[in-house]
BADRENLO-262387 format. One record per residue (C-alpha): residue number from 1; residue in one letter; chain; x, y, z negated. Coordinates in steps of 0.001 Angstrom, whole numbers, plus 500000, padded with zeros to 6 digits. Each point is the difference from the previous one (the first is absolute). Layout:
<site resi="NUM" resn="A" chain="A" east="X" north="Y" up="Z"/>
...
This chain:
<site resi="1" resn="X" chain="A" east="770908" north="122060" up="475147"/>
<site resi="2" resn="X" chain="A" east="497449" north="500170" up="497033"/>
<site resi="3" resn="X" chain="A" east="502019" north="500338" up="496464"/>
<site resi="4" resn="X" chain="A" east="499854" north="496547" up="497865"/>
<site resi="5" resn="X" chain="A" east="498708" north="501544" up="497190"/>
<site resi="6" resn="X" chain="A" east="496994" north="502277" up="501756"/>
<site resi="7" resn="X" chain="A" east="498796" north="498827" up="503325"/>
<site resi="8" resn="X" chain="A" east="497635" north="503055" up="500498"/>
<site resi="9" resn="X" chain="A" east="503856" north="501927" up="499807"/>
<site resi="10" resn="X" chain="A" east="502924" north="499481" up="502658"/>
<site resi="11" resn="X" chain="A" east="503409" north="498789" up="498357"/>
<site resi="12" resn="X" chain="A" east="501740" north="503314" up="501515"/>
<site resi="13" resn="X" chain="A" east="497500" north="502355" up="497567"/>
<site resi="14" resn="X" chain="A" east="500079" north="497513" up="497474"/>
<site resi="15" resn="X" chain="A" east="502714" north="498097" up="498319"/>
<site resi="16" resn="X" chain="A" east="502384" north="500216" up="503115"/>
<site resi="17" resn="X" chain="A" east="501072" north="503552" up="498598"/>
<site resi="18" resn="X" chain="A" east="500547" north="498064" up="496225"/>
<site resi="19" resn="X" chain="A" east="502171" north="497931" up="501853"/>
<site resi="20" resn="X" chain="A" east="502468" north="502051" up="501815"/>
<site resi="21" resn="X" chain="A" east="499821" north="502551" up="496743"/>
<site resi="22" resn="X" chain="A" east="498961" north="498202" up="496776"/>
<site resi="23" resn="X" chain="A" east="499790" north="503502" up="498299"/>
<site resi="24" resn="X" chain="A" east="496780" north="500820" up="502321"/>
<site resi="25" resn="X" chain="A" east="498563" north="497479" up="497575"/>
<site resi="26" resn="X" chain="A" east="497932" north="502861" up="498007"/>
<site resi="27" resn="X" chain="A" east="498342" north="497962" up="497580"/>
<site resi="28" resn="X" chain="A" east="500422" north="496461" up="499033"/>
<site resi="29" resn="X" chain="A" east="496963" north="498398" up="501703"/>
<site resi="30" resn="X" chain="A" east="501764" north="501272" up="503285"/>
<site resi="31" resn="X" chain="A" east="503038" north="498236" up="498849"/>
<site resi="32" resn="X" chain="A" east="498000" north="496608" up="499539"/>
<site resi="33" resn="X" chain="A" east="498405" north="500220" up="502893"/>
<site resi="34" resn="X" chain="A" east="503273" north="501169" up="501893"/>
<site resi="35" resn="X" chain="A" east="501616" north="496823" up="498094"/>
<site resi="36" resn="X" chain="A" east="497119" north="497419" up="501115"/>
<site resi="37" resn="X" chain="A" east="500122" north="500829" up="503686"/>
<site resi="38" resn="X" chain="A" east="504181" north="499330" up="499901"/>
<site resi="39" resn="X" chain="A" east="498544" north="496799" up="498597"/>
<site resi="40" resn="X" chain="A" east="497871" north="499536" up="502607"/>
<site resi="41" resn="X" chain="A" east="503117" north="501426" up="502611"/>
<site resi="42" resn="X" chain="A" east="501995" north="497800" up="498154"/>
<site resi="43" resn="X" chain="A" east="502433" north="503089" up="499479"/>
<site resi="44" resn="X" chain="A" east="501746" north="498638" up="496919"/>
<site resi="45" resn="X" chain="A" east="502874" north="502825" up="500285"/>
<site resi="46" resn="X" chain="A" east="497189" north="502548" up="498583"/>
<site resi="47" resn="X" chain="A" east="498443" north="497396" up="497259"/>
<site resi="48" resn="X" chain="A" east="503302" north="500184" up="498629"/>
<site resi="49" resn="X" chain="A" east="500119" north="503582" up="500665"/>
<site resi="50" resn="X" chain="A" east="497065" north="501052" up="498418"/>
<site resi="51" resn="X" chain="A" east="500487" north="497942" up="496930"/>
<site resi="52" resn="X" chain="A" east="500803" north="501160" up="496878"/>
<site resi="53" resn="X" chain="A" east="504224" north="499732" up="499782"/>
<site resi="54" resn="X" chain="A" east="499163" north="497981" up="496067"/>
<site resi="55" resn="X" chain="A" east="497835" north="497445" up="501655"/>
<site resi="56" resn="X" chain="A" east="501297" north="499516" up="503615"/>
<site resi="57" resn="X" chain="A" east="499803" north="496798" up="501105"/>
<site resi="58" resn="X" chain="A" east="503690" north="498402" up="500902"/>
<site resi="59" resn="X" chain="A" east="501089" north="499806" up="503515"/>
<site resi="60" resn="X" chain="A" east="499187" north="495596" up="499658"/>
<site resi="61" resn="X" chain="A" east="496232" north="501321" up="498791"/>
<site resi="62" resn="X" chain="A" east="499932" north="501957" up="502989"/>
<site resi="63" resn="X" chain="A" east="501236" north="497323" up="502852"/>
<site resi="64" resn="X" chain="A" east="497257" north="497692" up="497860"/>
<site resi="65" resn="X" chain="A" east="497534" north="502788" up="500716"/>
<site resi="66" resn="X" chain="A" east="500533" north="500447" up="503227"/>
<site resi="67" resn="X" chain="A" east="499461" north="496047" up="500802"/>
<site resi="68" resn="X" chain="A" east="496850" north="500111" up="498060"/>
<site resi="69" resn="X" chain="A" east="498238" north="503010" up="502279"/>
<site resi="70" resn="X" chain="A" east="500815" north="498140" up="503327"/>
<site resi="71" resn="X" chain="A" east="497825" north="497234" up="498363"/>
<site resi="72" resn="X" chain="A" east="497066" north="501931" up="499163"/>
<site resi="73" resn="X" chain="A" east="497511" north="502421" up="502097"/>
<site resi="74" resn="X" chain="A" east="498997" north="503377" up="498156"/>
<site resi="75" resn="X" chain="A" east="496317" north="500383" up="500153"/>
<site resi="76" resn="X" chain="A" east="498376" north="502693" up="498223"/>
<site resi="77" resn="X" chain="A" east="501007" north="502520" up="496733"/>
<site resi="78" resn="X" chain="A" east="497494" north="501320" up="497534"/>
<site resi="79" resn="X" chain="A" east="501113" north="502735" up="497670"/>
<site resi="80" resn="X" chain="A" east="498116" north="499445" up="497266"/>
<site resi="81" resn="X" chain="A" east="500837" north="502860" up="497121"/>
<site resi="82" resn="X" chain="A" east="503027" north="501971" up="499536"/>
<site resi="83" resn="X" chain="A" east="501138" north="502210" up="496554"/>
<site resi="84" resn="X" chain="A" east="502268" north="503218" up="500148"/>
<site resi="85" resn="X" chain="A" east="502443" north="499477" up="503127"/>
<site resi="86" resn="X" chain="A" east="499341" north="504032" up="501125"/>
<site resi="87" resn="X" chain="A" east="502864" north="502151" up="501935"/>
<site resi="88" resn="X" chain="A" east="499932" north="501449" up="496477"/>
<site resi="89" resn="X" chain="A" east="500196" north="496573" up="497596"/>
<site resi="90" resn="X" chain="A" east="503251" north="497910" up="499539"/>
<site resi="91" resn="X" chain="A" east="497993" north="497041" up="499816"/>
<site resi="92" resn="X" chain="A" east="497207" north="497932" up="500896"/>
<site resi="93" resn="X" chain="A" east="498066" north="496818" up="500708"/>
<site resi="94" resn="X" chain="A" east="498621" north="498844" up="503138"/>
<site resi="95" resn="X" chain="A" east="497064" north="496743" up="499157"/>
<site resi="96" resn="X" chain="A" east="499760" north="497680" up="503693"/>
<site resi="97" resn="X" chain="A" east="499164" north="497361" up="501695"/>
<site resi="98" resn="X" chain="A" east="501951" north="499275" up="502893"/>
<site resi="99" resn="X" chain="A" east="498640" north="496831" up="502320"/>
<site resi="100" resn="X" chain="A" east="502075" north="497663" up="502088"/>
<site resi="101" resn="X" chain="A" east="500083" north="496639" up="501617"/>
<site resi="102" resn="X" chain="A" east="502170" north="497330" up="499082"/>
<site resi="103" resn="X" chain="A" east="499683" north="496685" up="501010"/>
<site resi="104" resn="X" chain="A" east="496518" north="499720" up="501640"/>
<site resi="105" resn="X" chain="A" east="498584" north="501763" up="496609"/>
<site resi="106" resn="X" chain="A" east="499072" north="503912" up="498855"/>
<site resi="107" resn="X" chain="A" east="502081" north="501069" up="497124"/>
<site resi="108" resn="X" chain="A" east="500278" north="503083" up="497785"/>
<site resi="109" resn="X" chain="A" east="502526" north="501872" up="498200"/>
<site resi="110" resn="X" chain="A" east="498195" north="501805" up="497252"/>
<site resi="111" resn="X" chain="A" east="502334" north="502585" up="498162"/>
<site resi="112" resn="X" chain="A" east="499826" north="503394" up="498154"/>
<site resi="113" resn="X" chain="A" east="503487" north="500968" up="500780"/>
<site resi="114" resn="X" chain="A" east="501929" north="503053" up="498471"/>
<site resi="115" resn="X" chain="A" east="501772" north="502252" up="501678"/>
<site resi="116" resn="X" chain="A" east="502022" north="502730" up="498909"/>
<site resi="117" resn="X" chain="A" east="502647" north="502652" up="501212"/>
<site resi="118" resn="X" chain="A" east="503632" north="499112" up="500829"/>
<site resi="119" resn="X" chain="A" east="502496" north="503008" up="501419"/>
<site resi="120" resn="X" chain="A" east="496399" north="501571" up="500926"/>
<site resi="121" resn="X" chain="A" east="498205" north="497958" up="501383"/>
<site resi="122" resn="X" chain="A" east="497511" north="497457" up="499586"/>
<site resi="123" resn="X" chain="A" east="501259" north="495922" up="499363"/>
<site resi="124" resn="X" chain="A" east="498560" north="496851" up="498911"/>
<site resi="125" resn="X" chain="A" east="501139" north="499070" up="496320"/>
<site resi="126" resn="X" chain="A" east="497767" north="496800" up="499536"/>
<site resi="127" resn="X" chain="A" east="496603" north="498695" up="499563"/>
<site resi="128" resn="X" chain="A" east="497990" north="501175" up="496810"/>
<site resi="129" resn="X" chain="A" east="499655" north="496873" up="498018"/>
């Protein structure tokens, strides 16, 4: 299977190894990428996972998530920038566009998203207003 968030990768040398170890996550664009294909896997145990433990979503966000990605088909992500977010750096932000379809339409989630370290690794704290 190609990986969600790099078709020219497969998911087993890509985000699959995020996934069954969140602290292979290196740097934090690995994270967001890891953390868009669960979206795309609709694998809402490691969204929760691999968010920040001050900004996790509640267990009713998550059921409400999880309805919401059986609704919509993941099309295409576009890393656009990313700030700090080394093996070396507690934090970072990752800037992209992430394209899906919902209802007949294209639509994009635009976000420079922080990320930073929790019990060493890398989580998702929020997006970067």
């Amino acid at each position: 299977m190609q990986c969600p968030c790099n078709p020219e990768k497969l998911y087993k040398n890509c985000c699959e190894k995020v996934h069954l170890d969140i602290s292979k996550a290196t740097t934090a664009q690995e994270l967001m990428r890891s953390r868009y294909s669960a979206f795309v896997l609709g694998d809402i145990d490691y969204l929760s996972k691999s968010h920040h433990s001050s900004t996790r979503p509640s267990k009713r966000d998550d059921k409400e998530t999880a309805q919401w990605i059986k609704t919509v088909e993941w099309v295409q992500l576009d890393v656009i920038n990313h700030t700090a977010g080394t093996a070396s750096d507690a934090a970072g932000t990752v800037y992209f566009k992430a394209f899906f379809m919902e209802n007949g339409s294209v639509q994009i989630i635009e976000e420079n998203s922080r990320f930073s370290k929790e019990k060493g690794h890398w989580v998702y704290l929020d997006a970067q207003e």
